[in-house]
N, CA, C and O atoms as CSV, one atom per row, in Angstrom:
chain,resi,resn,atom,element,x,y,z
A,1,UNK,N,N,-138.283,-9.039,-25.543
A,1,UNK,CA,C,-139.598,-8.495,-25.297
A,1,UNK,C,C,-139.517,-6.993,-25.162
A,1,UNK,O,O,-138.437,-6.482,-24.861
A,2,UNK,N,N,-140.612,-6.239,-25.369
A,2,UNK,CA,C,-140.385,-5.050,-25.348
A,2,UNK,C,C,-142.300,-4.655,-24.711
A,2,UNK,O,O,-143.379,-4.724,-25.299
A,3,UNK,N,N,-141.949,-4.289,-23.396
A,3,UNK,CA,C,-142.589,-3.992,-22.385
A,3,UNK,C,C,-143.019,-2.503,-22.124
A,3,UNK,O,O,-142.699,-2.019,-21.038
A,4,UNK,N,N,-143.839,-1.597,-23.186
A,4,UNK,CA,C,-144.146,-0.302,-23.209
A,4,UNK,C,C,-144.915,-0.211,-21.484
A,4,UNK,O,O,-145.389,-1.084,-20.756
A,5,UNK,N,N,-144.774,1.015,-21.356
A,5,UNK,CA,C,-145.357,1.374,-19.943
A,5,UNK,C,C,-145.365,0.643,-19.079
A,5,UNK,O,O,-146.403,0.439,-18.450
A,6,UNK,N,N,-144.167,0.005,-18.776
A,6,UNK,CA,C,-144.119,-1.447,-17.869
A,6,UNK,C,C,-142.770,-0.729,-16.584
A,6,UNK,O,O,-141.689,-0.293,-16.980
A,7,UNK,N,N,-143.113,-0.758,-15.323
A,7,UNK,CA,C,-142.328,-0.307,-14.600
A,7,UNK,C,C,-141.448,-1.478,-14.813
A,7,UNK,O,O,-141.809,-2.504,-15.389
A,8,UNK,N,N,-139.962,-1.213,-14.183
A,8,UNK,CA,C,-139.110,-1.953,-14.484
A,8,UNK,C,C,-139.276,-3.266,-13.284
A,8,UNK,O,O,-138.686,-4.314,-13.542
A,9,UNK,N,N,-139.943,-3.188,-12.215
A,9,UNK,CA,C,-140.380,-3.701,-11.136
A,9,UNK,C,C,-141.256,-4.866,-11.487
A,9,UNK,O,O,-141.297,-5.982,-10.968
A,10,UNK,N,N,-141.974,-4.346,-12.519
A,10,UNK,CA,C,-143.254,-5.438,-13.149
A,10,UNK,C,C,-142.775,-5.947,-14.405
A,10,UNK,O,O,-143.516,-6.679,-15.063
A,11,UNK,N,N,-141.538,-5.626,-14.851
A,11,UNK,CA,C,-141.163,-6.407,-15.813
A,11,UNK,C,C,-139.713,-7.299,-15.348
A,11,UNK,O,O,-139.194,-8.006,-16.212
A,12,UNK,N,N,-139.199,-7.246,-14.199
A,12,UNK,CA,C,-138.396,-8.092,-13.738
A,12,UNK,C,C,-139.532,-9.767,-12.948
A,12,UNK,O,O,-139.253,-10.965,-12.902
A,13,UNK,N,N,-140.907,-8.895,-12.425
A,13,UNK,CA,C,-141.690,-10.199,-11.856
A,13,UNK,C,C,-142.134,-10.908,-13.080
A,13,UNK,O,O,-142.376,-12.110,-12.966
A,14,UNK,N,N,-142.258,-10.409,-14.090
A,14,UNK,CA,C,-142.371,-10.948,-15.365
A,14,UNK,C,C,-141.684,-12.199,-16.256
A,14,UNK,O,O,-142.048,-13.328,-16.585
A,15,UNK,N,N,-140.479,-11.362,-16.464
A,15,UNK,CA,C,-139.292,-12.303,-16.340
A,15,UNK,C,C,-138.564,-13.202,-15.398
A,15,UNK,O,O,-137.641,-13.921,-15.780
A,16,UNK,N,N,-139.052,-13.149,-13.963
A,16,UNK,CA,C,-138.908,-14.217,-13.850
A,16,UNK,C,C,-140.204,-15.115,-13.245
A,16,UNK,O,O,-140.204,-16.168,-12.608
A,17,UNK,N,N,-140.823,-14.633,-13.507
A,17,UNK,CA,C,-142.513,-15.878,-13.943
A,17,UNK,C,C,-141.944,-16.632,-15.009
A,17,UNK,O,O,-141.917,-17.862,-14.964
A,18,UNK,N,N,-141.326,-15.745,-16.302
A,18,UNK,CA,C,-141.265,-16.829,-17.092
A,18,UNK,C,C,-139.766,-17.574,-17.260
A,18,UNK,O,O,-139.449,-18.198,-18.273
A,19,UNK,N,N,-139.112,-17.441,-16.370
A,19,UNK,CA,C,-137.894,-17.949,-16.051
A,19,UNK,C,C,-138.231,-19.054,-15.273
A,19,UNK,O,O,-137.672,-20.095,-15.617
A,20,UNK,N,N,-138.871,-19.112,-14.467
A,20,UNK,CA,C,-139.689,-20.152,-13.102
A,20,UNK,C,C,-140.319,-21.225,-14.253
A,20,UNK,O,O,-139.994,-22.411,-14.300
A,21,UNK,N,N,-141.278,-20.580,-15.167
A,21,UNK,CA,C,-142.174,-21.600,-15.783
A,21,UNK,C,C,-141.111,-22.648,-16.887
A,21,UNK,O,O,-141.209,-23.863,-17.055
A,22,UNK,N,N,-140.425,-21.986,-17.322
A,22,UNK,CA,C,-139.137,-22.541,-18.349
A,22,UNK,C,C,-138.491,-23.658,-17.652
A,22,UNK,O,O,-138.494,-24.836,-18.010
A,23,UNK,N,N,-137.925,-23.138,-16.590
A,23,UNK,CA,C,-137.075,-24.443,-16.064
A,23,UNK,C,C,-138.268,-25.258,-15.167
A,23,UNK,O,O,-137.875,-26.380,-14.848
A,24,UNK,N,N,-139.206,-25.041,-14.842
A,24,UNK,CA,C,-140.206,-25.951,-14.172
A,24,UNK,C,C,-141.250,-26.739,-15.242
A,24,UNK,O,O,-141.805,-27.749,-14.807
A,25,UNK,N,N,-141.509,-26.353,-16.494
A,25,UNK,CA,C,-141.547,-27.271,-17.029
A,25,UNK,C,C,-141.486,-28.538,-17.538
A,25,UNK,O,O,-140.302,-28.829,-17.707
A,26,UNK,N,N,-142.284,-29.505,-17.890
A,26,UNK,CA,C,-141.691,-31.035,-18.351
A,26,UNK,C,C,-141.487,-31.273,-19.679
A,26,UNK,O,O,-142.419,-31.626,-20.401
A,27,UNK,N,N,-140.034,-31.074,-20.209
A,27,UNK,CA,C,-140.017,-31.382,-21.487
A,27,UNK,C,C,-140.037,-32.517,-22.009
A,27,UNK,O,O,-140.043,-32.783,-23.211
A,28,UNK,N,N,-140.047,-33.203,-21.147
A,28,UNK,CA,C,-139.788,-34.596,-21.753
A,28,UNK,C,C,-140.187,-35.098,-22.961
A,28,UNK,O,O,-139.428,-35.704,-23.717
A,29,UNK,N,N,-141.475,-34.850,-23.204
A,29,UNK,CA,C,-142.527,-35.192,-24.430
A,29,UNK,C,C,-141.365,-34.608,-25.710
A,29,UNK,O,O,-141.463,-35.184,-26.793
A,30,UNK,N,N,-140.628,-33.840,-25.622
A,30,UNK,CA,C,-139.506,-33.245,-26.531
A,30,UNK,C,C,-138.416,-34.413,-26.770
A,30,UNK,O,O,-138.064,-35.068,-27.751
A,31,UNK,N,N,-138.044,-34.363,-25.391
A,31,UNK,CA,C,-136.723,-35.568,-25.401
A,31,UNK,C,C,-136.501,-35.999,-23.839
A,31,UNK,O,O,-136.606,-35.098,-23.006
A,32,UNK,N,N,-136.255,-37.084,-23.473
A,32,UNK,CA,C,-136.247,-37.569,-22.096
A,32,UNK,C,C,-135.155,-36.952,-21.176
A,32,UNK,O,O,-135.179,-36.600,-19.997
A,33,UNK,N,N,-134.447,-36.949,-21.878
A,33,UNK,CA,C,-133.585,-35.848,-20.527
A,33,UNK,C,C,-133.003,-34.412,-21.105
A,33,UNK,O,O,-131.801,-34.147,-21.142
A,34,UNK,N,N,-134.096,-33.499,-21.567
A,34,UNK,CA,C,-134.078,-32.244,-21.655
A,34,UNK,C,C,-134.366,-31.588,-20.702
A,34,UNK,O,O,-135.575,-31.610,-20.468
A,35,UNK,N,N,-133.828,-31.051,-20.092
A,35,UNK,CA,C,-133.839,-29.721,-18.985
A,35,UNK,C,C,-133.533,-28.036,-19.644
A,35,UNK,O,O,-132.476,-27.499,-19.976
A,36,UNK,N,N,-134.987,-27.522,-19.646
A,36,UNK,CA,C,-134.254,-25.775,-20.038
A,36,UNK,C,C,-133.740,-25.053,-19.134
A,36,UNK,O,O,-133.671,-25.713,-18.097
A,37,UNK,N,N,-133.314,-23.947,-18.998
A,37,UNK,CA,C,-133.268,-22.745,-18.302
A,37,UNK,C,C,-133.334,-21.588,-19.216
A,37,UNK,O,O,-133.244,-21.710,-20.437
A,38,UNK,N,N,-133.509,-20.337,-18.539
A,38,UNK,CA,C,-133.278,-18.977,-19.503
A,38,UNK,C,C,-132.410,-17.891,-18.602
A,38,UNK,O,O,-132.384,-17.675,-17.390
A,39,UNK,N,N,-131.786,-17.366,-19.604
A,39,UNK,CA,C,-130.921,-16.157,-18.973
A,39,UNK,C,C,-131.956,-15.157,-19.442
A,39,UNK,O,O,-132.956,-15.342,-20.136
A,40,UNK,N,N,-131.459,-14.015,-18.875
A,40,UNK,CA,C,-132.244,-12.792,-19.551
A,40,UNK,C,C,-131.735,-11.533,-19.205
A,40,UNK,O,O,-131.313,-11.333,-18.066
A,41,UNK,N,N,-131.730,-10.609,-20.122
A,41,UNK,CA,C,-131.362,-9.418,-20.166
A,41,UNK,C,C,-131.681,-8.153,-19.766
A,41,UNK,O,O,-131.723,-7.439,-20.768
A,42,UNK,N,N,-131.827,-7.785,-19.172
A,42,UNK,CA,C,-133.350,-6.943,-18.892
A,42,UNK,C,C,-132.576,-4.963,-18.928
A,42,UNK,O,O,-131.599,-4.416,-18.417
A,43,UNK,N,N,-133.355,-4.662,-19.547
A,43,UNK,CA,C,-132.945,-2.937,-19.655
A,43,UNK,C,C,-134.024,-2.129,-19.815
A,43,UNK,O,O,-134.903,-2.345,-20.649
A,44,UNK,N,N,-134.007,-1.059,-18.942
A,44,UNK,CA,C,-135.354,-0.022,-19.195
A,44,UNK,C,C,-134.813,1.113,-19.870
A,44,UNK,O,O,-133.786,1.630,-19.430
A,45,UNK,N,N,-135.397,1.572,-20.913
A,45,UNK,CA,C,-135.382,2.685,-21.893
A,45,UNK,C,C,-135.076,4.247,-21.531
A,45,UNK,O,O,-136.094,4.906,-21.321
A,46,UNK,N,N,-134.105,4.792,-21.448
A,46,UNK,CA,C,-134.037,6.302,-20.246
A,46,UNK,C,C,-134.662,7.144,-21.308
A,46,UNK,O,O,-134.347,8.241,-20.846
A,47,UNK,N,N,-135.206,7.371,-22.209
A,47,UNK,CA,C,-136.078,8.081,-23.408
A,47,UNK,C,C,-135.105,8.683,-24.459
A,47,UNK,O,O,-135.286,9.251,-25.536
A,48,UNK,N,N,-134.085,8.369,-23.792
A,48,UNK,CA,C,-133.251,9.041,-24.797
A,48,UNK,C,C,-131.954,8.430,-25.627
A,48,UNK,O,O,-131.308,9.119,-26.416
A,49,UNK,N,N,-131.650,6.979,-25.325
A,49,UNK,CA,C,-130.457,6.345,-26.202
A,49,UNK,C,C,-131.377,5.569,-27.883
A,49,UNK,O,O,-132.585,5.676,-28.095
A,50,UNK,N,N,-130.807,5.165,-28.412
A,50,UNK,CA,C,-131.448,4.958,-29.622
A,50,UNK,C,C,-131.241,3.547,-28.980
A,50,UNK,O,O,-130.484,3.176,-28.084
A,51,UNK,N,N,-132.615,2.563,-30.103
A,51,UNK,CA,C,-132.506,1.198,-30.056
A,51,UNK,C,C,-131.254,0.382,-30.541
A,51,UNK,O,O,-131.490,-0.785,-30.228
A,52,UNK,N,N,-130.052,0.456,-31.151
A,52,UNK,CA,C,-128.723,0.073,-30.707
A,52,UNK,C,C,-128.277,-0.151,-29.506
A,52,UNK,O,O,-128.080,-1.192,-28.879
A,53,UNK,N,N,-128.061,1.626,-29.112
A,53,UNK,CA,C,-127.887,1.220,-27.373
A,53,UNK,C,C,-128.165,0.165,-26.409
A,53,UNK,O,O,-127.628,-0.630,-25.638
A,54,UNK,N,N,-129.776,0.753,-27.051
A,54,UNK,CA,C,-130.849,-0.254,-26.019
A,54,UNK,C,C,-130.392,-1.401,-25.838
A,54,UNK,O,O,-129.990,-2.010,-24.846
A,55,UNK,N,N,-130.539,-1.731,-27.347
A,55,UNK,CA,C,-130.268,-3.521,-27.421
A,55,UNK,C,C,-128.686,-3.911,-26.976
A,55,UNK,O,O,-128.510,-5.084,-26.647
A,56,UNK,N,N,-127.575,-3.039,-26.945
A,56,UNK,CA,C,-126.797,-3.412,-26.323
A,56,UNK,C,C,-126.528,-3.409,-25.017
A,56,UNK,O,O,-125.577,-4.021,-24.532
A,57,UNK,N,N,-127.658,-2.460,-24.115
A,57,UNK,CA,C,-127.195,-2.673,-22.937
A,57,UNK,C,C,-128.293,-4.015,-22.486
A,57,UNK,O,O,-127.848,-4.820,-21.668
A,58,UNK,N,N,-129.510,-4.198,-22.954
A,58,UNK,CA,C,-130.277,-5.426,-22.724
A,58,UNK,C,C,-129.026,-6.428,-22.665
A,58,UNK,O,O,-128.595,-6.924,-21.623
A,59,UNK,N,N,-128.482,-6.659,-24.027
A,59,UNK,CA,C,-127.389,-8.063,-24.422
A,59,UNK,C,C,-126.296,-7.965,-23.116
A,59,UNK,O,O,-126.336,-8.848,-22.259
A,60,UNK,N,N,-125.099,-6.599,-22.986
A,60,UNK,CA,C,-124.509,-6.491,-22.088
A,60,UNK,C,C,-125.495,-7.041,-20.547
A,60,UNK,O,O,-124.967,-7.668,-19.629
A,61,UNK,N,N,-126.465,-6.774,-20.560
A,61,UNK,CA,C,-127.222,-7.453,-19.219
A,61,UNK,C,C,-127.387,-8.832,-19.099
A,61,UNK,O,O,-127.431,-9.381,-17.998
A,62,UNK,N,N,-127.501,-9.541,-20.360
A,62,UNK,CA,C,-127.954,-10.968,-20.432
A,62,UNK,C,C,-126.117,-11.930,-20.439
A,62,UNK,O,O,-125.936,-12.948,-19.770
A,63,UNK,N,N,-125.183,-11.388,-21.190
A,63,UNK,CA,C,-124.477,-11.265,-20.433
A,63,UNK,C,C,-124.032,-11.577,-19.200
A,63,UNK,O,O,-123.462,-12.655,-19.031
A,64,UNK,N,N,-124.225,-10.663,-18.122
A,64,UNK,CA,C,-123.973,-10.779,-16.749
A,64,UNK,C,C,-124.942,-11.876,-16.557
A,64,UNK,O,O,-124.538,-13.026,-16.384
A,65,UNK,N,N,-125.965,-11.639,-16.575
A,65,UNK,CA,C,-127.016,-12.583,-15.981
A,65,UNK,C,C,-126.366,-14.839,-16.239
A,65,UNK,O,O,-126.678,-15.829,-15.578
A,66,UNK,N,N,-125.461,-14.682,-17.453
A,66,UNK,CA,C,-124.924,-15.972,-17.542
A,66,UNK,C,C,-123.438,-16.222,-16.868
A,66,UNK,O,O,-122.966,-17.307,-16.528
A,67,UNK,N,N,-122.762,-14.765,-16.757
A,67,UNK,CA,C,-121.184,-14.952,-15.872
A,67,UNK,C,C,-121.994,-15.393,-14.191
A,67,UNK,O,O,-121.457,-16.190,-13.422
A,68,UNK,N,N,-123.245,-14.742,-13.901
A,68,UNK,CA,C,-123.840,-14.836,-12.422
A,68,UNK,C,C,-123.703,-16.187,-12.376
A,68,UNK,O,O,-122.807,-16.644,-11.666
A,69,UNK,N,N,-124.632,-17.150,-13.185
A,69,UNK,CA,C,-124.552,-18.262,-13.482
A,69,UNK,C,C,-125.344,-18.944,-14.362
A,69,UNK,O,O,-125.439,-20.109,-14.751
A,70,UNK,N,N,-125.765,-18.136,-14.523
A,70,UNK,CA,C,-127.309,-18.515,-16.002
A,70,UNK,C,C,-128.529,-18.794,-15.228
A,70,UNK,O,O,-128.479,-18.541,-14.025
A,71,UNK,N,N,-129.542,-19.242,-15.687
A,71,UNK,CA,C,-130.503,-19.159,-15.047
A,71,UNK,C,C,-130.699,-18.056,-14.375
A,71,UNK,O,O,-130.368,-18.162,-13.194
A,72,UNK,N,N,-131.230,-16.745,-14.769
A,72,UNK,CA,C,-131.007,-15.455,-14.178
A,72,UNK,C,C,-131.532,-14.396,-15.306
A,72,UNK,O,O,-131.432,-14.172,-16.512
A,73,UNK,N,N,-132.292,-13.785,-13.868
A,73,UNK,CA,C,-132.274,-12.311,-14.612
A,73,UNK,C,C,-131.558,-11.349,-14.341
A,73,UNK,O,O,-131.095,-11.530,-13.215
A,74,UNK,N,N,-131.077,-10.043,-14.945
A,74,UNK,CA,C,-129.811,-9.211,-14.538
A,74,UNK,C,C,-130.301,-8.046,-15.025
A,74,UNK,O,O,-129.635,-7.014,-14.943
């Protein structure tokens, strides 16, 4: 996701609203014993690395967020 003018504060309650709704979900209607979770990556833009960077320090974040234990934002 890419969250223009989004303090990093309101895009961590974000992510995990939709981290909460993912694993609280009922998938069942999918398959009877499906359970999701989501990791997630999360990085705010300092105005000045190029989108490479970016996207590698997001990934390097998502990353951590699965060594933590998954289900997580980082």
């Amino acid at each position: 996701l890419i969250l223009p003018g989004t303090p990093c504060s309101a895009a961590i309650q974000l992510c995990e609203a939709m981290r909460n709704a993912i694993e609280a979900n009922d998938w069942h209607s999918v398959h009877p014993d499906l359970q999701l979770t989501i990791s997630i990556g999360l990085w705010q833009w300092d105005g000045k690395s190029s989108v490479s960077e970016l996207l590698h320090a997001a990934d390097t974040q998502l990353y951590e967020a699965k060594r933590g234990g998954r289900n997580r934002v980082a």
